[in-house]
N, C-alpha and C positions, 0 to 999 in steps of 0.2 A: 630619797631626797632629790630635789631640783636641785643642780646646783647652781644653779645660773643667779652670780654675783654672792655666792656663798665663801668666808672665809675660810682658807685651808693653810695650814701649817706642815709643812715638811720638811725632817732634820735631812741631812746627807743632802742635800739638794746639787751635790758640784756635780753626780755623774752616776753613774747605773739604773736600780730604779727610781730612788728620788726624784732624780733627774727627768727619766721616763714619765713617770707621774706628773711630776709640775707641766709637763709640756700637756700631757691629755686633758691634766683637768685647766690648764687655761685654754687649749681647745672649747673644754665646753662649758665655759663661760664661770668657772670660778676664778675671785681675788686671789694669790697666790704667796704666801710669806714663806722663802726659801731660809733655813738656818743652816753656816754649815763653815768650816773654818778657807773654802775656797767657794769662788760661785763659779758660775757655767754662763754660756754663752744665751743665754736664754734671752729675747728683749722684746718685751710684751708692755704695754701699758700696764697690767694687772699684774706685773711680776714685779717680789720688792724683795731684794736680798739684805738680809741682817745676819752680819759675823757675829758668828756666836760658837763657842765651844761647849759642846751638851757635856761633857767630862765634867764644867765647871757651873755649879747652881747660880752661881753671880751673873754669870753671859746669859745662863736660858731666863732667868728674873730680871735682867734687863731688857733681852728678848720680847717678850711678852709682855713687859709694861709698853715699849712701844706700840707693839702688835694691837693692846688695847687700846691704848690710844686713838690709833689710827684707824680702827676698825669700830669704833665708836664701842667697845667693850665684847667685843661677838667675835668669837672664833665656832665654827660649825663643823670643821676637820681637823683632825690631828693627827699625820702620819710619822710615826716614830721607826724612821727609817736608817738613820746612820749606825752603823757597827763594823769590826773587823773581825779577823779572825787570824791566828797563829798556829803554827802546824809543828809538830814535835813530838820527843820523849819527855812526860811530867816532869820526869827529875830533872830535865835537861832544858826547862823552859826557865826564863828570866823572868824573878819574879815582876820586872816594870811590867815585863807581855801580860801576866795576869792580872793585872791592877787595869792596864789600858783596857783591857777586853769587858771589865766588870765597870772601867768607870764609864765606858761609852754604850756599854750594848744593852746594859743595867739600871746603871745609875741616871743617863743620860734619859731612858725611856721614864724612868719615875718622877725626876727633874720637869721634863714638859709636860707630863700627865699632873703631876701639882699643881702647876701652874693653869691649864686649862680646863681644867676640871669647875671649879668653882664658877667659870662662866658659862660656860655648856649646861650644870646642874641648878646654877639659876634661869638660863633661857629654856630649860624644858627640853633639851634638843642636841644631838651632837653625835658625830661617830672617831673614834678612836682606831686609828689600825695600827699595829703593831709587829713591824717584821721579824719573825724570831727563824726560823732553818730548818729542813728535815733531820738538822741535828739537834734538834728538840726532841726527838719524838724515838731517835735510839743511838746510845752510845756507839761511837767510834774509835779506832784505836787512832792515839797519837793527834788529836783535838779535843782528849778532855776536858782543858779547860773553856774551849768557845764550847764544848756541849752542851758545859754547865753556866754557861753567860746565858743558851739560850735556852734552857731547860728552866732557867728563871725567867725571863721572858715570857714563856708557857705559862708558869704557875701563877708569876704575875698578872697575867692578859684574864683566865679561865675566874682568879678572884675577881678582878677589878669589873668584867661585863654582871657577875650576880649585884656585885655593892651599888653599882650604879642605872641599872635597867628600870627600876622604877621612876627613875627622873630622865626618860627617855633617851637616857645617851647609849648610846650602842659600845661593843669595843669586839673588834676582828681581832683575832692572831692568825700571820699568815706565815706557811711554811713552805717555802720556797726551796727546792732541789738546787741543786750546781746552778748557777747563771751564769749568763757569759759578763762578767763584768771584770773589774778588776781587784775584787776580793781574793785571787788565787795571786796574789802579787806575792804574796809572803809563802807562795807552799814552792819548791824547787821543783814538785813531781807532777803538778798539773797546771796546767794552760789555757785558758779560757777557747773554745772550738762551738762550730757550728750547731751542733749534736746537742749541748745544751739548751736551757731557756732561756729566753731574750727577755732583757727588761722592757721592753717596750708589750710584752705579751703580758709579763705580770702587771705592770702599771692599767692595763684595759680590765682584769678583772678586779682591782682595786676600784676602778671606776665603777664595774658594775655593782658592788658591792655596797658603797655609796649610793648608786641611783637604785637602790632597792625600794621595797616600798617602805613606809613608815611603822610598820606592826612583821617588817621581815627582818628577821636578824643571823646573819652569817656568823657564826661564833668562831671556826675555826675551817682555815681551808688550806688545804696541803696539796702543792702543785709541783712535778718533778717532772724530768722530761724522759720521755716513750726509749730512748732509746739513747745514754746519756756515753757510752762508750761510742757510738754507731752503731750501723747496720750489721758490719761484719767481724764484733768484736766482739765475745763473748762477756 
């Protein structure tokens, strides 16, 4: 896909990859609709922030009636990037932490795929990315519950690219290792470091994955980093 003045939609947009993202693809020339209950410093002509809470279908259905609005009914990307995550013993989690992690990481991702769906599968054309964790992909002790946020993610993303590939909308799941963001705000035992991935590195193959050709489809891409303790840590 060119992107050049292509609509893109991305939740989490105040900071990490969101963040990352919105700034690359208005680099290369996509309109930019940031959702997210804070915004960032971001100040582009083509950047347009709308508070919105994807926990809540009201905010992403307001969301998106603007978005169509304004974008004359075309949304051509959809990055379903906002999520948390919480660290613990099952028994010892709060049931609120598991409601938050399922209504944003979950519900949130379904909420905008609702909604932009119907425009993408009438224009013929569209790609979906989907951030879910290398905690898709195998259980962890003591993050059960974001496992299982993003183990739906997964299941979610692997249905929704069959239902909708004949109406040429794409849909990625990406699985992103440790990032240095601020997602480790809630664990006490780790700290976002060097050694990790940089959002700004995942945001560049989000891009490329977008500027693929139009009969190339990336279904699923799992990116970790080489060396996530360091060099001299076992």
């Amino acid at each position: 896909m060119n992107i050049q003045n292509k609509i893109a939609v991305i939740t989490g947009v105040s900071k990490g990859i969101g963040y990352a993202t919105a700034k690359i693809l208005l680099e290369n020339g996509a309109v930019v609709f940031g959702l997210g209950r804070n915004n960032n410093d971001i100040e582009h002509s083509n950047y347009h922030f709308i508070n919105c809470d994807v926990r809540k279908f009201e905010d992403v259905e307001n969301a998106f009636n603007i978005i169509s609005q304004k974008s004359n009914h075309q949304i051509d990307i959809l990055l379903n990037n906002a999520g948390l995550g919480y660290f613990g013993l099952t028994e010892d989690m709060p049931i609120e932490q598991w409601h938050e992690m399922f209504d944003t990481n979950v519900n949130g991702m379904f909420y905008c795929c609702k909604m932009a769906l119907p425009i993408m599968k009438k224009n013929l054309s569209g790609q979906i990315i989907n951030i879910a964790s290398t905690a898709a992909l195998e259980g962890m002790p003591q993050v059960a519950g974001y496992c299982a946020s993003k183990w739906a993610v997964k299941g979610f993303s692997e249905s929704l690219f069959r239902e909708v590939r004949d109406y040429k909308v794409k849909v990625t799941c990406v699985y992103p290792g440790s990032t240095k963001t601020d997602f480790f705000r809630n664990s006490p035992n780790i700290k976002p470091h060097d050694y990790m991935l940089m959002p700004e590195d995942i945001a560049a193959n989000i891009l490329h994955i977008i500027q693929s050709p139009d009969n190339f489809h990336v279904v699923n891409l799992e990116i970790r980093p080489l060396q996530p303790k360091g060099p001299d840590k076992k």
